[in-house]
C-alpha positions, -999 to 999 in steps of 0.1 A, spaced: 492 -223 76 489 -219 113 493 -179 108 466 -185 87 444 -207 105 448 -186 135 434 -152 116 406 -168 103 394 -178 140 408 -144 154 382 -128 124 354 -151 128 336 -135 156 342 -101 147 324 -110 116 298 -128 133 293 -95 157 286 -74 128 270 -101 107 238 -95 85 199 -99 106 166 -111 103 133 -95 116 102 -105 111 69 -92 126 31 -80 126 14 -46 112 -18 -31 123 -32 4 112 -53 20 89 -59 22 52 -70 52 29 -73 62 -11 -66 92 -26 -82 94 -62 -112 108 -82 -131 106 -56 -110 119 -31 -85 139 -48 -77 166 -19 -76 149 15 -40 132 15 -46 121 53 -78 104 49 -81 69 65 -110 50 63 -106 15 77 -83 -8 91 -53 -27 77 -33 -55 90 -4 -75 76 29 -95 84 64 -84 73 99 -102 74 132 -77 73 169 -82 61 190 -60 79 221 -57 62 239 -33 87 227 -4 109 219 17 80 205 -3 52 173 -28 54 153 -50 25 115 -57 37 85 -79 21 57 -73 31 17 -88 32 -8 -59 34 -44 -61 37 -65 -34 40 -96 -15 24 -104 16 9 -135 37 0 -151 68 -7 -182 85 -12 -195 118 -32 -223 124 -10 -205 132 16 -181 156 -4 -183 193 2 -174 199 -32 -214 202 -53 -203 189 -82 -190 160 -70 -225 158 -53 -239 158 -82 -217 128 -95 -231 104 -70 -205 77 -75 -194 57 -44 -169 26 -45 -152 7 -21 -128 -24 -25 -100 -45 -6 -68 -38 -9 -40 -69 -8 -3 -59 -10 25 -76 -13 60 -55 -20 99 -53 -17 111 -21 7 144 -8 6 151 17 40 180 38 47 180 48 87 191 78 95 211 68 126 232 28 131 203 13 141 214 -25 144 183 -40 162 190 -64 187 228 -52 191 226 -18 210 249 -30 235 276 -23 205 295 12 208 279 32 179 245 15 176 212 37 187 180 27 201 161 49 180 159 60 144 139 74 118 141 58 86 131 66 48 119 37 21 103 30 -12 104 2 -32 84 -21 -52 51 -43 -54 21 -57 -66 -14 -45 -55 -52 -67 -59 -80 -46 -60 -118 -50 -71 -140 -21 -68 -178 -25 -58 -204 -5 -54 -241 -8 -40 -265 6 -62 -306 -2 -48 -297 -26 -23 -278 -46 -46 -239 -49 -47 -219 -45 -78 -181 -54 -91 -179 -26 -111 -154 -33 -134 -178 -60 -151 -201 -30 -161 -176 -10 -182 -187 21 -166 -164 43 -191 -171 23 -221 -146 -6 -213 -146 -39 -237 -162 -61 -212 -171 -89 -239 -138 -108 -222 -155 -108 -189 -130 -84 -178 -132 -44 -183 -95 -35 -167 -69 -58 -148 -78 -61 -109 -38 -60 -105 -11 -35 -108 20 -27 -100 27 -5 -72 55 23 -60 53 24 -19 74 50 -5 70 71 28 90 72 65 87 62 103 105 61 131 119 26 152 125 20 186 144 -9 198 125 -12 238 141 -44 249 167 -71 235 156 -80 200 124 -65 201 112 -35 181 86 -12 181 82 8 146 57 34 134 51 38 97 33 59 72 37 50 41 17 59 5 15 36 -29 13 48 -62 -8 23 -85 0 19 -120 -37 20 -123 -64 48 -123 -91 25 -116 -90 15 -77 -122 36 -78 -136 25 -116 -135 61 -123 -108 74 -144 -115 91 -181 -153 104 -189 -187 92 -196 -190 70 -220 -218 70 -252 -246 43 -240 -270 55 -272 -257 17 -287 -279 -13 -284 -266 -43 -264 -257 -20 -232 -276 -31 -198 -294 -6 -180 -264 -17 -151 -240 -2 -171 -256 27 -176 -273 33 -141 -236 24 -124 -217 49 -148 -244 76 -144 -264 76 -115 -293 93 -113 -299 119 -84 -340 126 -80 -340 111 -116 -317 134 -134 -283 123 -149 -256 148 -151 -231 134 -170 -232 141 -208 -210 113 -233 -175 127 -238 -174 153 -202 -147 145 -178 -159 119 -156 -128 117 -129 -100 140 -129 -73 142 -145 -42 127 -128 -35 90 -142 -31 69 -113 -48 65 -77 -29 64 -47 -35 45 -11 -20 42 18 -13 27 47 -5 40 80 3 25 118 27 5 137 44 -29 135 60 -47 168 88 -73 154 115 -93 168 152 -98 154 170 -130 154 206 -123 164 233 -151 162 254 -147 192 281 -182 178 317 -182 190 346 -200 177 352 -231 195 386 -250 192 
């Protein structure tokens, strides 16, 4: 029994040396969409993002993060260089709130707040994806007046629920950064990192115009579907009225300063 006794307090603080962290921390970047009406510019950020994060690190190589994300997103065809898009004359923009699971995998031991330890590094690059759930809610200003466009049914959606499509979806974020560890248990990170929504409506455009001729349609739905450049409408009922990929994308991009709580216990007698 003493043998034993006597192990467990000659293993304790190893253990405790190379036990499990936690991080927690601030974000602040930018935020951009890639979609219908963005569909070739992947580095495009439009605004600014902000959110909070707290991280399990589970040794030097492996980390689980959830995160709060807030950001906005938008885009514009007038401004495209593409004529038919031009033409189109849509224009959205909409928050963006995030909340997700990350799984990274360093490259190098990175064990924040322990590089005094022999094979720990200061800096690392790092990989993740993961999981998570994304709020969205498209608007538009159309004559001085703004719209939340998916209460129109701009592609034909029911809308006699109140609702055209779900203003939530699931989300798959994955991209890479790098971490640097600059003093004791504080660490400075820089991320870029993309979502995929299970969604292709973060910018109500997705499938093709719709057939108004019915009674019972407002002129809203119509005019916010279609809109009119110099009084001419150029999209016919059944054309392509986004492209073709099923699901928008947006991103997030910037750097997050966090601090890791490190137990530093010993064994007392």
């Amino acid at each position: 029994m003493r043998r034993l006794i006597a192990f467990i307090f000659f293993l304790f603080p190893i253990v405790v040396a190379s036990a499990q962290t936690w991080e927690a921390g601030g974000f602040f970047g930018g935020s951009g969409y890639i979609g219908d009406l963005n569909p070739i510019n992947p580095y495009k950020l439009t605004d600014l993002a902000y959110g909070a994060l707290v991280k399990r690190n589970f040794d030097g190589y492996w980390s689980l993060k959830f995160s709060l994300m807030h950001g906005k997103i938008q885009a514009n065809d007038a401004t495209s260089t593409n004529e038919y898009q031009k033409q189109r004359n849509l224009n959205f923009f909409s928050s963006i709130n995030e909340a997700s699971f990350h799984v990274e995998f360093n490259f190098f031991n990175y064990l924040a707040g322990d590089t005094h330890s022999f094979d720990t590094k200061r800096v690392s690059p790092y990989l993740f994806t993961g999981m998570g759930l994304v709020l969205f809610n498209p608007k538009t200003i159309y004559n001085g007046t703004e719209y939340e466009l998916r209460y129109y049914g701009t592609e034909g959606q029911d809308i006699t629920n109140g609702n055209g499509y779900s203003n939530c979806a699931l989300a798959v974020p994955y991209g890479a950064g790098i971490k640097y560890n600059f003093t004791g248990n504080w660490n400075l990170i820089g991320e870029a990192g993309y979502r995929t929504a299970f969604t292709d409506y973060l910018d109500d455009v997705s499938g093709k115009y719709p057939d108004f001729s019915g009674t019972g349609i407002s002129s809203d739905s119509k005019n916010l579907s279609n809109k009119a450049i110099n009084g001419s409408q150029i999209g016919a009922p059944g054309t392509q009225r986004g492209d073709y990929r099923k699901r928008d994308t947006y991103m997030f991009v910037g750097v997050s300063l966090t601090y890791t709580f490190v137990s530093r216990k010993c064994p007392t007698f």
